[in-house]
Structure formats: C-alpha cells, structure tokens
C-alpha positions in Angstrom: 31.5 28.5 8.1 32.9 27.9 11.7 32.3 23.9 11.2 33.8 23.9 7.7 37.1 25.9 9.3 37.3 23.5 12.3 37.0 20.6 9.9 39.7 22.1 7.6 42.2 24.1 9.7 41.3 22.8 13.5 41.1 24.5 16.4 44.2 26.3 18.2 43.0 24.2 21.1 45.1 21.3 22.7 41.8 18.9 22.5 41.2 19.8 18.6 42.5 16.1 17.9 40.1 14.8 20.5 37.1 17.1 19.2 36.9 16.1 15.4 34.9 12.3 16.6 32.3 14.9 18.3 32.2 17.8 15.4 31.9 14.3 13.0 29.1 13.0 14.9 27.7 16.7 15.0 27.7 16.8 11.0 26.4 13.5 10.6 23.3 13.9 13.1 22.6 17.7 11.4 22.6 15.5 8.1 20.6 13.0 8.8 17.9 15.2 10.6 17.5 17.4 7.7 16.8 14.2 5.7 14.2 13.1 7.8 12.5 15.9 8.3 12.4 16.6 3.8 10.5 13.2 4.2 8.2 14.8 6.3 6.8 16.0 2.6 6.6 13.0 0.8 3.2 13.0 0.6 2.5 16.9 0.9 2.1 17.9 -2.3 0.4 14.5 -3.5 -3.4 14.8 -4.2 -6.1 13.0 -2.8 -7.3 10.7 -5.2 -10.7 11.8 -4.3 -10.3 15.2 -6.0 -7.5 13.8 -8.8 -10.2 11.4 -10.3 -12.9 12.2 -12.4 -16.1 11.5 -11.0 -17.5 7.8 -13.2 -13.9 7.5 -14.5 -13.0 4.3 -14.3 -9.7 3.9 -16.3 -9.2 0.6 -18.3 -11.8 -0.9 -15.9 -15.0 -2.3 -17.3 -18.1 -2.0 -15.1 -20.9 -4.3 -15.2 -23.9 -4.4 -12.8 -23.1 -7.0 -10.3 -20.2 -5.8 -9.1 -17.1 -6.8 -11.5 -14.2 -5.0 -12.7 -12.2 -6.3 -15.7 -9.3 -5.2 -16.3 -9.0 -4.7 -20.1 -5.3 -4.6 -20.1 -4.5 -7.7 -18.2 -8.1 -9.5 -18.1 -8.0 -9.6 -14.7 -11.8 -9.5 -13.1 -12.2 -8.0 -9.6 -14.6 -7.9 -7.4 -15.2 -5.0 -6.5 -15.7 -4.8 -3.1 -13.8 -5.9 0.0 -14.5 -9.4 1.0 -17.0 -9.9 3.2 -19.1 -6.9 1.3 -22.1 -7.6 -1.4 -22.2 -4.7 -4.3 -25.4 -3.0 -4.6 -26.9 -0.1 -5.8 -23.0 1.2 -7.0 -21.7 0.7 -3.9 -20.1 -2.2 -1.2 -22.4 -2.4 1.5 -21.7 -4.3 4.9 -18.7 -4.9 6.6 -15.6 -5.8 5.2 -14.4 -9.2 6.6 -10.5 -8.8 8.4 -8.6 -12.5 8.4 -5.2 -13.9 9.0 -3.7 -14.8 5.6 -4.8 -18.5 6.0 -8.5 -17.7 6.8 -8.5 -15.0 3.8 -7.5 -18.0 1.3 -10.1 -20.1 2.9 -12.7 -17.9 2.4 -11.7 -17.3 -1.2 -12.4 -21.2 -1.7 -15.5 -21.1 0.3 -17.1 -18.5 -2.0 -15.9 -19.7 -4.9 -18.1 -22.9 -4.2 -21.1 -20.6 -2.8 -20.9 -18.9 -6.7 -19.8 -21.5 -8.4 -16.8 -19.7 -10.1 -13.0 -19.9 -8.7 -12.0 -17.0 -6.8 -8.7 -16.3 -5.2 -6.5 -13.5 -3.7 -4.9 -11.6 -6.0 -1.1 -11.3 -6.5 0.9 -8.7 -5.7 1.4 -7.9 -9.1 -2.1 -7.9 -9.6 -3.1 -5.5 -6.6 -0.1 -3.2 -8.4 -2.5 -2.8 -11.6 -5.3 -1.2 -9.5 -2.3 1.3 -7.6 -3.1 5.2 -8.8 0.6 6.8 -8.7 -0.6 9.8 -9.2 -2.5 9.8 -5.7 -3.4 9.0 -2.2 -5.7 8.1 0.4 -6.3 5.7 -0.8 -4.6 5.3 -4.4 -7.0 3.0 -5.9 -9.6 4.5 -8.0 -12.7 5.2 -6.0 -15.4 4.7 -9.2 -13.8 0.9 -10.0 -13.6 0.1 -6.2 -16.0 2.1 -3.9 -15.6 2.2 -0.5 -12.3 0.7 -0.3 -10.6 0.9 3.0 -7.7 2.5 3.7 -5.5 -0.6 4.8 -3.1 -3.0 4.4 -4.6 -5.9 1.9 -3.6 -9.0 1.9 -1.7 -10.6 -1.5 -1.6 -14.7 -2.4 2.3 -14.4 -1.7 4.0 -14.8 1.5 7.8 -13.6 2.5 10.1 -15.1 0.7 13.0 -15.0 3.8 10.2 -15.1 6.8 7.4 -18.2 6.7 5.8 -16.2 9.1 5.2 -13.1 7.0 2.6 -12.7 4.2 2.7 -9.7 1.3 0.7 -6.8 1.4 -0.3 -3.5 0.0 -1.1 -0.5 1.6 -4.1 1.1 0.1 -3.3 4.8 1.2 -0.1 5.0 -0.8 0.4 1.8 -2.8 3.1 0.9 -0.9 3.8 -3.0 -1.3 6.0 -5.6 1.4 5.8 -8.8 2.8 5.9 -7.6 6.2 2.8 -8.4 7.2 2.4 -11.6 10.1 0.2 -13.7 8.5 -2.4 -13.7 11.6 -2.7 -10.0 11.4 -6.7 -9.6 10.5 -6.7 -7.6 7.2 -9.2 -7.2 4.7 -8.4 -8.5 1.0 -10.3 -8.7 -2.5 -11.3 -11.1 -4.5 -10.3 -12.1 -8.3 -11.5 -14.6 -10.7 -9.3 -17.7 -11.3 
C-alpha cells in the first residue's frame, strides 16, 4: 500500500523526483524474484514417470525379442538401448558409449556395416515421439527403453545459427535445443534408416 501511494501521490520529500528510478528498480527486482522463485515449481507437482507408467506398458511401441521398438504411428524402429549397450534378457546391459557429435554419426555407420542394416541418429523430431509429457526423470517410457540415462542425447541436426553446436534432448524433462558443442561426449540411440 505504501509503494502503490509513493508511486501515485509521491513523497512530501524534496528527493521524491530523485527516488521514483530506485522505488522502479525496487518493483521491478520484487517482480522478477517472485517469478523466479514460482519456477522453482515447475517440475513439483510432475510425476516420476517411474510411478505414472504402467508396469509392461509400452504405448504405440511394438516389442520384439532382440531389442527393437517400432513405432506403430510413425514406423520408426529403435533400438532400444543406448549405443554402446547390447539388449538382453529385457534389459541394456554394458555401458552406454558417450561421443562428440561426429564420433556418434560414425559409429552409427560402423554398426550399421557390423549388422548389416542402416542405422542412424535419430532426428529431433523423432526423439520428440518417444517424450512422455505427462512425466519426468526421465520422460521416456521405461518398458520401451530400459535403462535409459538421464542425459542430454544427441539428435542428427546441428544449430542452425552456430556450426559449432549440435541438437539435443534432455531425457529428464524432454526438453529439446541445439545448444549442445558438438565435442561434448553424450550418449545417443540408434534408428533404422
């Protein structure tokens, strides 16, 4: 009440003209604190997707025994596992591998001639289809892709404004940039040409 009078009457004082820059500035910084600290929330009241998702639901996914997803919407297959991993047993066992951008696409042609079937990086838009907006931590579906890391992945693309950048997606959230430097060591997966 004593800011909003100030602001609309002024003070009696001879400085009032010189205060109103301060009382601005003191608005301004008591807005934009109580806007960063409601973002302190953002994911609060978001479940973990370990609890949101149904045990052996897997979605629009279809399962087969060594280790691919297909996407029955976009007829996408995955692999299920982080590169670097081998399925077995219903689960990705080993360590994922973590490579610069350039490294991660020359891996992708190295196994495809090791299995004799092209694989690649997926797109962003692709790595957007296996999001869960519904939860976190991470918000991909557990029973399609076990043991997933939570992580940025790498993407094919790289920045459009900054050669030096490649696209990402952060597994914990589903957050998506091209951000990344492309010699950061990430993990990635692996789709079927």
């Amino acid at each position: 009440v004593w800011l909003m009078s100030e602001i609309r009457y002024g003070s009696n004082s001879r400085n009032s003209r010189n205060d109103a820059p301060q009382l601005l500035r003191c608005v301004v910084v008591a807005m934009m604190s109580l806007l960063l600290l409601s973002g302190c929330q953002r994911y609060q009241d978001v479940p973990q997707c370990s609890e949101a998702i149904s045990e052996g639901f897997t979605g629009y996914f279809k399962l087969d025994d060594n280790g691919l997803a297909v996407d029955q919407v976009t007829g996408t297959t995955w692999y299920r596992c982080s590169a670097g991993q081998r399925y077995q047993g219903g689960q990705c066992v080993g360590r994922p591998l973590l490579l610069g951008l350039a490294d991660a696409h020359a891996y992708a042609e190295e196994f495809s001639r090791a299995s004799g079937r092209k694989w690649r990086l997926p797109t962003q838009g692709e790595m957007a289809t296996i999001v869960v907006d519904s939860c976190v931590n991470p918000s991909v579906n557990y029973n399609v892709f076990p043991n997933i890391m939570v992580s940025n992945y790498w993407s094919a693309e790289t920045s459009r404004t900054n050669r030096l950048m490649g696209c990402a997606t952060y597994t914990y959230s589903g957050n998506q940039f091209c951000r990344e430097l492309k010699e950061s060591p990430l993990p990635f997966l692996l789709v079927v040409n």
